[in-house]
PALUMLUM-994897 format. One line per field, with one value per residue: x, y, z of N, C-alpha, C, CB in turn; residue number from 0. Coordinates in Angstrom, 1 decimal. Glycine has a CB too. Example, Ala and Ser with C-alpha at 12.3 -4.5 7.8 and 13.67 -1.06 7.14 Angstrom:
nxx 13.2 / 12.8
nyy -5.7 / -2.2
nzz 7.8 / 7.1
caxx 12.3 / 13.7
cayy -4.5 / -1.1
cazz 7.8 / 7.1
cxx 13.2 / 12.9
cyy -3.3 / 0.0
czz 7.8 / 7.9
cbxx 11.3 / 14.1
cbyy -4.5 / -0.6
cbzz 9.0 / 5.7
num 0 / 1
// end
This chain:
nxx 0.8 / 2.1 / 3.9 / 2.6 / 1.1 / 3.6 / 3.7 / 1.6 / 1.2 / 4.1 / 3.2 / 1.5 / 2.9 / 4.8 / 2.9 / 1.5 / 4.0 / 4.7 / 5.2 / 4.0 / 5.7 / 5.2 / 5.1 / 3.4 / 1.0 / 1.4 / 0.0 / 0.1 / 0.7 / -1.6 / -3.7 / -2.6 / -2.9 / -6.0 / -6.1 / -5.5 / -6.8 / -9.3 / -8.9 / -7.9 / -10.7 / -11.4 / -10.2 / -11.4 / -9.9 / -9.5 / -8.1 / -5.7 / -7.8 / -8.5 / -5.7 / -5.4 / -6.9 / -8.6 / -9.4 / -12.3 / -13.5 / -15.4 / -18.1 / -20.0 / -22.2 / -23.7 / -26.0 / -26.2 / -24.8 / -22.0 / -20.2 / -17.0 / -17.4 / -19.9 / -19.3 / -17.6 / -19.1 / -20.8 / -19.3 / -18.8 / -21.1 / -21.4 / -21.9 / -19.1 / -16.7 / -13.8 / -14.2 / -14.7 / -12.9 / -10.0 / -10.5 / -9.5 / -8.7 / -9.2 / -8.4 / -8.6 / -7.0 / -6.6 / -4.6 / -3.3 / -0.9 / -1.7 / -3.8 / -5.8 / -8.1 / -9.9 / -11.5 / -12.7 / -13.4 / -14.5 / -14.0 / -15.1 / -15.8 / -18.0 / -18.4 / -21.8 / -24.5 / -22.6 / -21.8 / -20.1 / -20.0 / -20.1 / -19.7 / -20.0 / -18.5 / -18.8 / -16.3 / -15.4 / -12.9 / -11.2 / -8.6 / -6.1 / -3.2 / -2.0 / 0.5 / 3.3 / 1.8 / -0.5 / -3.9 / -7.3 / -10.0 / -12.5 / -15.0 / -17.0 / -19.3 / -21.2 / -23.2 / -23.2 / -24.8 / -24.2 / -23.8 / -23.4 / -21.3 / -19.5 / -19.1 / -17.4 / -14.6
nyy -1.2 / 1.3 / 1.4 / 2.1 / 4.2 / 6.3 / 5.8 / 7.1 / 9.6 / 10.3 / 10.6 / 12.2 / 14.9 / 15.1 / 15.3 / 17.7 / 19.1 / 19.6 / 21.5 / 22.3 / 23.9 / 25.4 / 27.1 / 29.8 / 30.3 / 32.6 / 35.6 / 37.4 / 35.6 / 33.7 / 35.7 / 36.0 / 33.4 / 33.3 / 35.6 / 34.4 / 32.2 / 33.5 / 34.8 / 32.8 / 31.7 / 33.6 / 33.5 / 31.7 / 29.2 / 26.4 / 23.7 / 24.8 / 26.1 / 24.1 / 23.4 / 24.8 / 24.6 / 22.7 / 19.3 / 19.0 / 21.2 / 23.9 / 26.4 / 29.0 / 31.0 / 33.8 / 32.0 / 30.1 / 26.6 / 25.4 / 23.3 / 21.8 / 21.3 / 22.8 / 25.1 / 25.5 / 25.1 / 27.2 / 29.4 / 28.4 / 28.9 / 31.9 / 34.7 / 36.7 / 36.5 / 37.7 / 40.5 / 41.4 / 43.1 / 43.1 / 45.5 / 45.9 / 44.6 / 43.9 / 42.9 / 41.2 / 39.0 / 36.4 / 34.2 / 30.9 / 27.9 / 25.9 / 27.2 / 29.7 / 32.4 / 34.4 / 37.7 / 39.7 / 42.3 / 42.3 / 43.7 / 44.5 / 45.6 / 45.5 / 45.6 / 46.7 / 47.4 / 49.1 / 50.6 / 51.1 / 49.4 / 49.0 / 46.2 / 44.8 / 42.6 / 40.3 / 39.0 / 36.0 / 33.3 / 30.4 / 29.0 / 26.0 / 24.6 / 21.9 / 19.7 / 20.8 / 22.6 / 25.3 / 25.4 / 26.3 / 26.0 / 26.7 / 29.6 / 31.9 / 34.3 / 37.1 / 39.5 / 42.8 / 45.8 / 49.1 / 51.3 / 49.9 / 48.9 / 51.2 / 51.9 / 50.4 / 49.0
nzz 0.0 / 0.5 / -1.5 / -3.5 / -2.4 / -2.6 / -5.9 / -6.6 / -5.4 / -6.8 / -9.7 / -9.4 / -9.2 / -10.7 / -12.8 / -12.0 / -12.4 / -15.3 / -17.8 / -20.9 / -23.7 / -26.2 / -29.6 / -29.9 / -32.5 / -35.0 / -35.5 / -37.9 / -40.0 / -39.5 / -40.6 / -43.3 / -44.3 / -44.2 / -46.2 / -48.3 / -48.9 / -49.3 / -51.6 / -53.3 / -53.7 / -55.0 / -57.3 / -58.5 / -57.8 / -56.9 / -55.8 / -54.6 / -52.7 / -51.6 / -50.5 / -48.5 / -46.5 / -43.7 / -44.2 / -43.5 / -43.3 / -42.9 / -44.1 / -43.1 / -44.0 / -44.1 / -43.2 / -44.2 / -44.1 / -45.9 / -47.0 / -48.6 / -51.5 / -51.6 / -52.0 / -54.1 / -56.1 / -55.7 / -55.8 / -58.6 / -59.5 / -59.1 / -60.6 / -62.5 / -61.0 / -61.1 / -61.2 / -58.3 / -56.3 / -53.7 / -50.9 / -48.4 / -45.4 / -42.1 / -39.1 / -36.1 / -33.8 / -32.2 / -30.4 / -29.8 / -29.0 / -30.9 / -32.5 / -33.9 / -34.0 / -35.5 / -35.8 / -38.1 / -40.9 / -44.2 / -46.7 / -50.1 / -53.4 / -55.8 / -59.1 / -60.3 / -62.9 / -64.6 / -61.5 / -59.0 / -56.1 / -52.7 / -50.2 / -47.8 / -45.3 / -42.1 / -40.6 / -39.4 / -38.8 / -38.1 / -37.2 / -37.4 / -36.0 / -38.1 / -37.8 / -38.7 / -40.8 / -40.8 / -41.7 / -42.7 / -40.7 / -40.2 / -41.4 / -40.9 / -42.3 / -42.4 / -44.5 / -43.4 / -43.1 / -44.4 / -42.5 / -40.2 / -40.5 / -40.9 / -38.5 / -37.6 / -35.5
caxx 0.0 / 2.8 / 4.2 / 1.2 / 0.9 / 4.6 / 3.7 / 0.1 / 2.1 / 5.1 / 2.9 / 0.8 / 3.7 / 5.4 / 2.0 / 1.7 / 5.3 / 5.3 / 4.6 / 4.5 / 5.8 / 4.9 / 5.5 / 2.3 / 0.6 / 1.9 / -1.5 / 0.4 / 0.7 / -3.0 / -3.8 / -2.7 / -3.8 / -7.2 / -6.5 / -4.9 / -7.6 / -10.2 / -7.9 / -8.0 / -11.9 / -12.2 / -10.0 / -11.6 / -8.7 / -10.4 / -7.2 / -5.1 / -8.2 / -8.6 / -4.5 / -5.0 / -8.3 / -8.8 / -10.4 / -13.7 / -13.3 / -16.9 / -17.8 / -21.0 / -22.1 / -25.7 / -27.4 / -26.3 / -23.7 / -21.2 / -18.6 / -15.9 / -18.2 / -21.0 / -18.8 / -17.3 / -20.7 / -21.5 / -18.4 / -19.0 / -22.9 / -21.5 / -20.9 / -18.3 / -15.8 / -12.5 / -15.3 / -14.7 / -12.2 / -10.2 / -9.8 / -8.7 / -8.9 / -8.9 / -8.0 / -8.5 / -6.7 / -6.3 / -3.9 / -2.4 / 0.2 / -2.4 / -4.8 / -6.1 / -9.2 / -9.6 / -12.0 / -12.4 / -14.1 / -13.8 / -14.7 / -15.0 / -16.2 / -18.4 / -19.6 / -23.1 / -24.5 / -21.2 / -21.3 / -19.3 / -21.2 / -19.1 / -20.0 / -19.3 / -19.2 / -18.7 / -16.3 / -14.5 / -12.3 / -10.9 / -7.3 / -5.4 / -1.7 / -1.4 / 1.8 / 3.9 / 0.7 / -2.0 / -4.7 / -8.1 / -10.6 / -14.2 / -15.4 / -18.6 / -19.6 / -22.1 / -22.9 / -23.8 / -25.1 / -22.8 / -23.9 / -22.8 / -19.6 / -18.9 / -19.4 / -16.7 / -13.3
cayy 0.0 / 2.3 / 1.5 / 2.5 / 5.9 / 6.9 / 5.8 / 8.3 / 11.1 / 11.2 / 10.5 / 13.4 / 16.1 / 15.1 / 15.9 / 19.2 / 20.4 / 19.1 / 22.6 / 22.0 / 24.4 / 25.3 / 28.3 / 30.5 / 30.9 / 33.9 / 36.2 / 37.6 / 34.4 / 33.2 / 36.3 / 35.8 / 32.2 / 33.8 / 36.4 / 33.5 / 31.1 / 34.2 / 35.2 / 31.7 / 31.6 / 34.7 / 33.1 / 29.9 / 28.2 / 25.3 / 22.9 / 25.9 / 26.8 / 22.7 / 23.0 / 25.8 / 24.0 / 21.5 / 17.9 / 18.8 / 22.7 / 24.4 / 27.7 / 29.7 / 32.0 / 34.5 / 31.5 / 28.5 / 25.9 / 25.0 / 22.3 / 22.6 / 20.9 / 23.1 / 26.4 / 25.2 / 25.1 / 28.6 / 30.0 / 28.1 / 29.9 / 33.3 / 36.1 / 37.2 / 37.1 / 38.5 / 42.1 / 41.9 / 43.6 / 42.9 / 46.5 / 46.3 / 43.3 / 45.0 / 41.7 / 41.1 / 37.7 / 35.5 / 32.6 / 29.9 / 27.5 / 25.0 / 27.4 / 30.9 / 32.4 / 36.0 / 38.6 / 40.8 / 42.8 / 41.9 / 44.9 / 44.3 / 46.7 / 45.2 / 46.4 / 46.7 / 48.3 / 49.9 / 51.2 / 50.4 / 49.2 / 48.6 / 45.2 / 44.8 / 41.7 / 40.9 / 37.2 / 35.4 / 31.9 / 29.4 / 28.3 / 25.0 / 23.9 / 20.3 / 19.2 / 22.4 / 23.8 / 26.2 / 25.1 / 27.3 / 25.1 / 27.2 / 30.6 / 32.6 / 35.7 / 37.7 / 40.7 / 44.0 / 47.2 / 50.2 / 52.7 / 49.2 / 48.9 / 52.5 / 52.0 / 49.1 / 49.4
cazz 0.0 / 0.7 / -2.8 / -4.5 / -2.2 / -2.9 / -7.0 / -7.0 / -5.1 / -7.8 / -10.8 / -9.3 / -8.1 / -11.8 / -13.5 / -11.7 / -12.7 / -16.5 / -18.9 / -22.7 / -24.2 / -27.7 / -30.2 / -30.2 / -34.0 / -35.4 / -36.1 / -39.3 / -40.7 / -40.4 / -41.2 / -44.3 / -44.5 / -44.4 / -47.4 / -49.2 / -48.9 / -49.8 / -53.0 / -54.4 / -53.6 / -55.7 / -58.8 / -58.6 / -57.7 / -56.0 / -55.5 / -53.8 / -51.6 / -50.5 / -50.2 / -47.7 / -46.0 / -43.2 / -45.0 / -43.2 / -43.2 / -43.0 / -44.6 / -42.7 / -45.0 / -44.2 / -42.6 / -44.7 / -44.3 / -46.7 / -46.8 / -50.0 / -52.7 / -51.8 / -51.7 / -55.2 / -56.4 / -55.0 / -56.6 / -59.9 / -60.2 / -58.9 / -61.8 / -62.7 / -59.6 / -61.4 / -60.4 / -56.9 / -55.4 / -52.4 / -50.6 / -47.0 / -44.2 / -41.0 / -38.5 / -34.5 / -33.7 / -30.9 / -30.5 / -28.9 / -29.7 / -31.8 / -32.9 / -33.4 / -33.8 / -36.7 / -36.4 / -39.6 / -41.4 / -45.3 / -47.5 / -51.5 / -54.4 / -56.4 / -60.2 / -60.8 / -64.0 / -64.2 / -60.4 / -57.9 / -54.6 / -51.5 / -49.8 / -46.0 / -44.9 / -40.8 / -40.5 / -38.4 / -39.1 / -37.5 / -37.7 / -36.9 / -36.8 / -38.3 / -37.9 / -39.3 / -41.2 / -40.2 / -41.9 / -42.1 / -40.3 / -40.3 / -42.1 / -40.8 / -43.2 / -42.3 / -44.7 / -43.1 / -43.9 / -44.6 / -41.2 / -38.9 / -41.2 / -40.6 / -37.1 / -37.0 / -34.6
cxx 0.9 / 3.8 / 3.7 / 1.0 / 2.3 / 4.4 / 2.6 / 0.9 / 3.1 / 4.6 / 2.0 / 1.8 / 4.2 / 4.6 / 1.9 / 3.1 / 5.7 / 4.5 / 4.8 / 4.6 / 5.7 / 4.8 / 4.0 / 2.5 / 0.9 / 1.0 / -0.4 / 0.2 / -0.6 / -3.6 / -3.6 / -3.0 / -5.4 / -7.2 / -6.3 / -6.4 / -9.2 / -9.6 / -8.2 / -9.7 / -12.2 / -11.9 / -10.3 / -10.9 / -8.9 / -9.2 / -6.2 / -6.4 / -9.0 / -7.0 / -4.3 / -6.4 / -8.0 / -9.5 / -11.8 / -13.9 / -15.3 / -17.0 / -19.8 / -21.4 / -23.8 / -26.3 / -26.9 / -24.6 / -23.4 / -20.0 / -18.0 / -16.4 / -19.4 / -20.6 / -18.3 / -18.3 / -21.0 / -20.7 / -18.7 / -20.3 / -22.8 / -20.7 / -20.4 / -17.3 / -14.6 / -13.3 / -14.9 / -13.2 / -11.8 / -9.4 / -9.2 / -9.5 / -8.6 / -9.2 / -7.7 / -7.9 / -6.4 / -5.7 / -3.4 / -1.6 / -0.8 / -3.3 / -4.9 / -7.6 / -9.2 / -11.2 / -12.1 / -13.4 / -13.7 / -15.1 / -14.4 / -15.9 / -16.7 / -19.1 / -20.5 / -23.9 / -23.5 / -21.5 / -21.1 / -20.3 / -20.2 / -19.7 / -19.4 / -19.8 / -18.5 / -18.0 / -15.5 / -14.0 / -11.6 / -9.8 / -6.8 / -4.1 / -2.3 / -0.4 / 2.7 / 3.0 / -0.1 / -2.5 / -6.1 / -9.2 / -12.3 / -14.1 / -16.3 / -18.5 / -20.9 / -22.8 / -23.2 / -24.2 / -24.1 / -22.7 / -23.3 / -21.5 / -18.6 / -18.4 / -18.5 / -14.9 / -12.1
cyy 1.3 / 2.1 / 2.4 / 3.8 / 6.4 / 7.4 / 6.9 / 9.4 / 11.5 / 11.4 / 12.1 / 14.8 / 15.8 / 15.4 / 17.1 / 19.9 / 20.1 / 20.4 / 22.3 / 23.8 / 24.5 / 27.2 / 28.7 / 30.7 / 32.3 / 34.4 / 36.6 / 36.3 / 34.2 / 34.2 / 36.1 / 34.4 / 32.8 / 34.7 / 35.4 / 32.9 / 32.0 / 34.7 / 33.8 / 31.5 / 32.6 / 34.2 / 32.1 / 28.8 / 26.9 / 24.6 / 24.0 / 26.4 / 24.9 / 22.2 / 23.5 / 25.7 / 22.7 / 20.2 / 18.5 / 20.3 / 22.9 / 26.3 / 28.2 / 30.8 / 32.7 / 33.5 / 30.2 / 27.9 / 25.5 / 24.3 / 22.5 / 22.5 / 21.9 / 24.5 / 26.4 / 25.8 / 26.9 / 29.3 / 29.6 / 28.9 / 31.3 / 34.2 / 36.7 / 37.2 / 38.0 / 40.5 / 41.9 / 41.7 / 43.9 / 44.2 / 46.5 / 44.8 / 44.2 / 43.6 / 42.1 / 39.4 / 37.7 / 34.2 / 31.7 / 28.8 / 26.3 / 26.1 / 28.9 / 31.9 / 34.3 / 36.6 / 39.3 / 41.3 / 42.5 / 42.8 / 44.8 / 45.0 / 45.6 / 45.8 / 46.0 / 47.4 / 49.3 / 51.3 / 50.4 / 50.4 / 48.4 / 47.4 / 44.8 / 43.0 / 41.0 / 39.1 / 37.1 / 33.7 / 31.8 / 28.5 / 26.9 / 24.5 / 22.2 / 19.9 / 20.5 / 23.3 / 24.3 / 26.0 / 25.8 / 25.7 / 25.7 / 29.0 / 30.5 / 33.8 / 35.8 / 39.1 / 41.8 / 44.8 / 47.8 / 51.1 / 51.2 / 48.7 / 50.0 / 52.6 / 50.7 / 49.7 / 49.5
czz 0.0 / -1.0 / -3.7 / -4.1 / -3.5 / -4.8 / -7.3 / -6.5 / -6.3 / -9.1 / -10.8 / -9.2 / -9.8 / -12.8 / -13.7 / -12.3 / -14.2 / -17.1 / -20.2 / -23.0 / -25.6 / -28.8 / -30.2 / -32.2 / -34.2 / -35.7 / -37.7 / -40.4 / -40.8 / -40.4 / -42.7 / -45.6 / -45.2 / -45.8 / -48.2 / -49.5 / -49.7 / -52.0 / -53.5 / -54.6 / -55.4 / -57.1 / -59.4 / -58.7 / -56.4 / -55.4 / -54.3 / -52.0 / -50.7 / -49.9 / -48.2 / -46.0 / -44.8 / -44.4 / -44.3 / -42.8 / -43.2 / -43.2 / -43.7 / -43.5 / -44.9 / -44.0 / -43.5 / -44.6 / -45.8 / -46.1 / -48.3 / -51.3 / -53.0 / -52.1 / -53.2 / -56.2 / -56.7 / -55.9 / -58.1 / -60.8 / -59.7 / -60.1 / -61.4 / -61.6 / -60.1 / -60.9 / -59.3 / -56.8 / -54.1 / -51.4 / -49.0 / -46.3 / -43.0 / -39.7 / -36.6 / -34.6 / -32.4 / -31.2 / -29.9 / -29.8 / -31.1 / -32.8 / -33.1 / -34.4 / -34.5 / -36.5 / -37.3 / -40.2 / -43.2 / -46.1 / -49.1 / -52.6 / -55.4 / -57.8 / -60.6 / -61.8 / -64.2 / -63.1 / -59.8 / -56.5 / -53.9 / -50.9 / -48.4 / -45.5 / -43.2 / -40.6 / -39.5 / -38.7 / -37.8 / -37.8 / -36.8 / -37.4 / -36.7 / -38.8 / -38.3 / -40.2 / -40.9 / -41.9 / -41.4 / -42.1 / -40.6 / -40.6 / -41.7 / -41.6 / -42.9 / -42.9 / -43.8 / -43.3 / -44.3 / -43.4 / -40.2 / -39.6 / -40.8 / -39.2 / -36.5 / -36.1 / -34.9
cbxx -0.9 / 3.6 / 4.1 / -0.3 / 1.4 / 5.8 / 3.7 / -1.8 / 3.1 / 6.6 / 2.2 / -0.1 / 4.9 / 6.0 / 1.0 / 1.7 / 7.0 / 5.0 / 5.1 / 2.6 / 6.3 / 3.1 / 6.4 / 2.4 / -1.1 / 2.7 / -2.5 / 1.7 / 1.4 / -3.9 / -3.5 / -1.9 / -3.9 / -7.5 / -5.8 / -3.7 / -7.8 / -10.5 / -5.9 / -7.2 / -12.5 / -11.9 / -9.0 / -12.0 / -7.3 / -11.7 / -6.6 / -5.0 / -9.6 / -9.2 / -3.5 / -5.0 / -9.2 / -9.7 / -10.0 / -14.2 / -12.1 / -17.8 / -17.4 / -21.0 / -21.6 / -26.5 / -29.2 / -27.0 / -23.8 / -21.0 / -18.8 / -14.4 / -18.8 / -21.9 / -17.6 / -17.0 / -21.9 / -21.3 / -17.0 / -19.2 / -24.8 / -20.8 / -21.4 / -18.7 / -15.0 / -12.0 / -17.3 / -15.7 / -12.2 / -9.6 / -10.7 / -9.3 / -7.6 / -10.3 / -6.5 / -10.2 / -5.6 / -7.7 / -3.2 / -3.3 / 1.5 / -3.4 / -5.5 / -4.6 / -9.7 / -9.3 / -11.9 / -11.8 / -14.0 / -13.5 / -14.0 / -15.2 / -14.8 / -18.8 / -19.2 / -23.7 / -25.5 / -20.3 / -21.9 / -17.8 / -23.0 / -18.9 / -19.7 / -20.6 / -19.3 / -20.4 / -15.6 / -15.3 / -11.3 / -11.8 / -6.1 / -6.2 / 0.3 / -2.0 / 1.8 / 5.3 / 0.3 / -1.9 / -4.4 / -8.6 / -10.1 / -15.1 / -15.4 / -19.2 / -19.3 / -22.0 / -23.6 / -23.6 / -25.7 / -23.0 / -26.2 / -23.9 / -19.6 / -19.8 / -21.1 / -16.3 / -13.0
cbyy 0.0 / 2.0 / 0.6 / 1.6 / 6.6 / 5.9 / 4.6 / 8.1 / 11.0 / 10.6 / 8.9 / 13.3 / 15.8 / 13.9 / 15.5 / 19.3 / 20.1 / 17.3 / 23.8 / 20.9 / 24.5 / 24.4 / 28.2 / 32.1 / 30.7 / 34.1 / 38.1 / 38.1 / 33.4 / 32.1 / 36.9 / 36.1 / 31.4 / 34.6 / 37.7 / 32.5 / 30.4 / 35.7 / 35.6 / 30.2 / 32.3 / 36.4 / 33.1 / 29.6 / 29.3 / 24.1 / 22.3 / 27.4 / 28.7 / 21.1 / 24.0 / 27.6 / 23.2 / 21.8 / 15.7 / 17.6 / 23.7 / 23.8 / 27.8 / 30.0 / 31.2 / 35.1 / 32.6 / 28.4 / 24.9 / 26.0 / 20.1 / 22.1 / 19.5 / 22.7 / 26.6 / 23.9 / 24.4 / 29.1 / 29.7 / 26.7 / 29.2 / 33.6 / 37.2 / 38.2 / 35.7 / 38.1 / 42.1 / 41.2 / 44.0 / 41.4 / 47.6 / 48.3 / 41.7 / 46.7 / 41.1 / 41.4 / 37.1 / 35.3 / 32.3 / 29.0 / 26.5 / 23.9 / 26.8 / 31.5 / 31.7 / 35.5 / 38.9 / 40.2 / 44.2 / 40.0 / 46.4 / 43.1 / 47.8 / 44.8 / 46.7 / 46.7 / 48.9 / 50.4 / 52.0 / 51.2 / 48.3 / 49.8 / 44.5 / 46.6 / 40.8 / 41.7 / 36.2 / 35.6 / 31.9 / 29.0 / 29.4 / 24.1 / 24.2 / 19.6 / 18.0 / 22.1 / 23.8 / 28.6 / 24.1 / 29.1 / 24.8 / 26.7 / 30.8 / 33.1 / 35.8 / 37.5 / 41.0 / 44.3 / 48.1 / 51.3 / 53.7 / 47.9 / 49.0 / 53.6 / 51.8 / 47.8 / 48.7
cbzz 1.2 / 2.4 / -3.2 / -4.2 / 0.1 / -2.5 / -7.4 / -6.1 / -3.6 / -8.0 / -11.0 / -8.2 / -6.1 / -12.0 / -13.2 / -10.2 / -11.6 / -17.1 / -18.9 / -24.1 / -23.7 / -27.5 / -31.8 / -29.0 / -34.3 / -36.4 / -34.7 / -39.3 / -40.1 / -40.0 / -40.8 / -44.2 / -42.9 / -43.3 / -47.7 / -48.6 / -47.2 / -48.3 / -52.7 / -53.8 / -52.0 / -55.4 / -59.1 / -59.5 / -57.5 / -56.9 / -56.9 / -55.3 / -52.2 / -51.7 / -51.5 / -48.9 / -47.5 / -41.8 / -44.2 / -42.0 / -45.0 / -41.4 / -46.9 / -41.5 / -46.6 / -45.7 / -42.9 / -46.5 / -43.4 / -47.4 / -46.4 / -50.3 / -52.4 / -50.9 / -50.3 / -55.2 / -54.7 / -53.2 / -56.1 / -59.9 / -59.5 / -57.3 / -62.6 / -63.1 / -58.6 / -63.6 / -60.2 / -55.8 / -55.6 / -52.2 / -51.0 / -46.0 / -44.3 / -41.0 / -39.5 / -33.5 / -34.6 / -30.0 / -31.0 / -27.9 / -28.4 / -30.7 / -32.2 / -33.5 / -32.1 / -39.1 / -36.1 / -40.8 / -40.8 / -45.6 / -47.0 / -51.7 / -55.1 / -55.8 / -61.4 / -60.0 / -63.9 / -65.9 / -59.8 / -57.7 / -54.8 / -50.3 / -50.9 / -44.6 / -46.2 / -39.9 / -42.0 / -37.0 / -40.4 / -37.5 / -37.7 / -36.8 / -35.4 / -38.9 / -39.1 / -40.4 / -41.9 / -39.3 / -41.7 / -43.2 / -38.7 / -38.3 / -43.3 / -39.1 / -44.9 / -41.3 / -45.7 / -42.9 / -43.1 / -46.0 / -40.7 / -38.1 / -42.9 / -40.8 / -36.9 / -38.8 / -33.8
num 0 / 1 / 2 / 3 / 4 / 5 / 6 / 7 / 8 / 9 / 10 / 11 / 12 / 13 / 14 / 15 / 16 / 17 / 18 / 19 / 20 / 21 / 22 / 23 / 24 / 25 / 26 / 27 / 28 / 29 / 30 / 31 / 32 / 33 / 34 / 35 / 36 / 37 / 38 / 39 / 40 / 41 / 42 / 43 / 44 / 45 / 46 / 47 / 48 / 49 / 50 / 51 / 52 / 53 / 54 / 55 / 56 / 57 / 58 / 59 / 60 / 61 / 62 / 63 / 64 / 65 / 66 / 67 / 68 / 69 / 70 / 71 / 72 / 73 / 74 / 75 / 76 / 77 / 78 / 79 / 80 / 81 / 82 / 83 / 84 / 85 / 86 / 87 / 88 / 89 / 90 / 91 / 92 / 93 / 94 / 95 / 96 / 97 / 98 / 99 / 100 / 101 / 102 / 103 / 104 / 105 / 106 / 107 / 108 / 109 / 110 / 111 / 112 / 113 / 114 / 115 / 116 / 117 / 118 / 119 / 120 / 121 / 122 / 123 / 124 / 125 / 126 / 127 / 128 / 129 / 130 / 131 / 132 / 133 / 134 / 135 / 136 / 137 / 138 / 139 / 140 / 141 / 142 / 143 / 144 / 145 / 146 / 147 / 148 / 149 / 150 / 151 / 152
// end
């Protein structure tokens, strides 16, 4: 019995003092993951934006899910994309060594009867290291108006 204490006390006192250390995700970096992965969206570069994708990535988009077949899809029946333009990312991140988590605002110029119409849309993703790559895991977009765009931080 006194075996068995001594073995739960050092297995416990050796638990308590073991820290993993691990490199924190660089926000620049998936930051740019994120423009990347939106940039290939826009050129239809499907293989580049499954390169830059978890296998079971999920896109939220105004109320409907999308996984990469259905986002493909979406992109395949949306006119014209080479039209939109990508003018500013304006990025809050949070991270830890596995993971890290993008606020943003993603603002794009759209031409409509040749005018331009500003497009506000309100996202946030979802990054993960696997193995040496960050990997974008989940996309919410939510458009907005233009007076609660104006009104952003």
């Amino acid at each position: 019995m006194k075996k068995l204490s001594i073995l739960i006390l050092a297995i416990t006192l050796g638990c308590g003092t073991q820290t993993q250390k691990c490199d924190q995700v660089d926000p620049k970096q998936a930051e740019q993951l994120v423009i990347d992965f939106l940039i290939a969206a826009n050129e239809s570069d499907f293989e580049k934006m499954q390169r830059l994708t978890t296998q079971d990535y999920t896109v939220y988009l105004d109320g409907e899910v999308y996984n990469h077949d259905k986002l493909v899809q979406l992109i395949i029946d949306f006119p014209a994309p080479a039209e939109c333009l990508f003018e500013e990312f304006e990025f809050d991140v949070d991270s830890d060594c596995n993971s890290a988590l993008l606020k943003y605002y993603y603002v794009e110029t759209l031409t409509k009867n040749d005018t331009k119409v500003k497009s506000y849309d309100l996202q946030s993703a979802h990054i993960i290291r696997i193995g040496d790559e960050l990997k974008l895991n989940f996309i919410h977009s939510t458009t907005v108006n233009n007076s609660a765009a104006n009104n952003t931080p």
